[in-house]
C-alpha positions in Angstrom: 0.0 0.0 0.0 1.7 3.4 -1.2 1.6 6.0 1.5 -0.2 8.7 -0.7 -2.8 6.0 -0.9 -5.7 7.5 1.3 -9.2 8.1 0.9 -9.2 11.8 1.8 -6.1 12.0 -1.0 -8.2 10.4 -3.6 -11.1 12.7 -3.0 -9.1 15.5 -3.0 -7.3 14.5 -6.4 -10.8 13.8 -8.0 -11.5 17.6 -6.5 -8.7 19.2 -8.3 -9.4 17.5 -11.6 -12.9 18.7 -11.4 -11.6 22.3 -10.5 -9.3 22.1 -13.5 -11.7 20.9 -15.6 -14.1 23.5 -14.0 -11.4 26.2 -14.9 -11.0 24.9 -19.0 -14.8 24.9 -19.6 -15.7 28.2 -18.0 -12.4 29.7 -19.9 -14.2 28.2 -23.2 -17.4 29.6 -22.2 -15.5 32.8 -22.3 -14.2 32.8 -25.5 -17.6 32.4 -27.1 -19.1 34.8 -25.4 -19.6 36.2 -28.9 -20.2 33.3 -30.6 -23.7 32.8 -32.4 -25.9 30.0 -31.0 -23.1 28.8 -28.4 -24.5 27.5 -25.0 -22.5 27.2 -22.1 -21.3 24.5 -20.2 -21.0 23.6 -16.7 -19.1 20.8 -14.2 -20.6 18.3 -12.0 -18.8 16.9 -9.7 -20.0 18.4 -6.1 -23.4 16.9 -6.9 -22.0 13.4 -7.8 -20.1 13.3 -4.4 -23.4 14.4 -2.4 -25.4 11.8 -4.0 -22.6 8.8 -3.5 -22.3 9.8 0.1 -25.7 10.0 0.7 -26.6 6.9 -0.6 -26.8 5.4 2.8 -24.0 2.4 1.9 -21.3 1.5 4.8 -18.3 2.6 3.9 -16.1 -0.7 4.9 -13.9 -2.3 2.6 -12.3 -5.3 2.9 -8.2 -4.8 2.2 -7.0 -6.2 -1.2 -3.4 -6.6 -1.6 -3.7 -7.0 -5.3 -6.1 -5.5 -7.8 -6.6 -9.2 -8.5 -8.4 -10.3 -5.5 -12.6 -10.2 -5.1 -13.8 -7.5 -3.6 -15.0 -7.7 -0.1 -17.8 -4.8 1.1 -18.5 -1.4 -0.9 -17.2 -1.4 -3.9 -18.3 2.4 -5.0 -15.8 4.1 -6.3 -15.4 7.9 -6.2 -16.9 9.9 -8.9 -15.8 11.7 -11.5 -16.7 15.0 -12.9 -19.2 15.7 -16.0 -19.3 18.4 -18.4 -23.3 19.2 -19.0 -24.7 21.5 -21.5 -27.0 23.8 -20.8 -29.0 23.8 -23.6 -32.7 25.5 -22.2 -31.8 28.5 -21.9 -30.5 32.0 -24.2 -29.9 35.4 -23.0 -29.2 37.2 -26.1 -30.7 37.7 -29.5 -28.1 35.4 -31.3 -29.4 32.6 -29.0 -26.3 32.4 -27.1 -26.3 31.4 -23.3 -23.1 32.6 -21.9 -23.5 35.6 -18.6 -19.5 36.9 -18.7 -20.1 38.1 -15.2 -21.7 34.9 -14.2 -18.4 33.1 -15.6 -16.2 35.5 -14.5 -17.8 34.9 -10.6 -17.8 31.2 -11.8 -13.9 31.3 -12.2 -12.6 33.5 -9.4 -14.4 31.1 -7.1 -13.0 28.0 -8.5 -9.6 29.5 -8.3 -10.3 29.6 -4.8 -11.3 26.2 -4.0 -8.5 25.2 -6.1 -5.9 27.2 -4.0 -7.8 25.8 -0.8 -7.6 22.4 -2.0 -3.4 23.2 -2.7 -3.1 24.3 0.5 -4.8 21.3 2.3 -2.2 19.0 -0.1 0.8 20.7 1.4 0.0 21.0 4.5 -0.3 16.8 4.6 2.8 16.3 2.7 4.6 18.7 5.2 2.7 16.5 8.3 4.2 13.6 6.6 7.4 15.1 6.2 8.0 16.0 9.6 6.7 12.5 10.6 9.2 10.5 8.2 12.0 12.2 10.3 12.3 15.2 8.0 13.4 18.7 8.9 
C-alpha cells in the first residue's frame, strides 16, 4: 500500500481535476461569449459526491493486496466530474447562453477552492514530512 494512498487523497485529487476541468470549460465559455448559438457548459462533480455519500451504503472495505483479489464490502468508487450542456436556456438575440459576469464569478471562485484544496495537499505532505523524520 503506497503512503499517498488514502481516501481523503483520492477525494481531493478527484476535487482538483474537477476544479481544472471547471477552470478549462468556464475559460471556453468565455471565449464564445460572442459566438452565435453557443450555449455554455457547466461541471458536475460536487453533486455526484453528495449523491454517492448519501446513498446510505457503509463505507467498509475489505483490504485487497492485489487489484486481483474479489472485492469484499463497498465497492463504489469515487466519482468523477461531467461536463453538461446547458442547452434551455438563451440570453441574447443570437441565442447564445453565456453571462460573462456569471463566468467571471464562476472562475474566481474556482480559483479559490483550487488554492484551498493546494493548501490542504501541502499541509499533509509537510505533516508527513516532519513524521518520516524530515526537517
Amino acid at each position: 500500500m503506497s503512503l499517498l494512498d488514502k481516501p481523503s487523497w483520492n477525494m481531493m485529487e478527484r476535487s482538483l481535476d474537477a476544479s481544472t476541468l471547471r477552470q478549462k470549460v468556464v475559460a471556453n465559455n468565455i471565449a464564445n461569449v460572442d459566438t452565435p448559438n453557443f450555449k455554455r457548459a457547466d461541471v458536475v462533480f460536487e453533486e455526484l459526491l453528495q449523491n454517492q455519500m448519501n446513498a446510505g451504503t457503509p463505507a467498509i472495505e475489505g483490504y485487497r493486496t492485489d487489484p486481483r483479489h474479489f472485492v469484499i464490502g463497498n465497492s463504489s468508487k469515487l466519482p468523477y466530474s461531467e461536463v453538461k450542456t446547458d442547452k434551455s436556456t438563451a440570453i441574447n438575440t443570437n441565442l447564445n447562453n453565456v453571462d460573462m459576469d456569471y463566468e467571471m464569478s464562476l472562475m474566481a471562485k474556482n480559483q479559490l477552492k483550487y488554492n484551498a484544496m493546494i493548501q490542504q495537499l501541502n499541509s499533509d505532505f509537510k505533516k508527513m514530512h516532519t513524521v518520516l523524520g524530515g526537517k
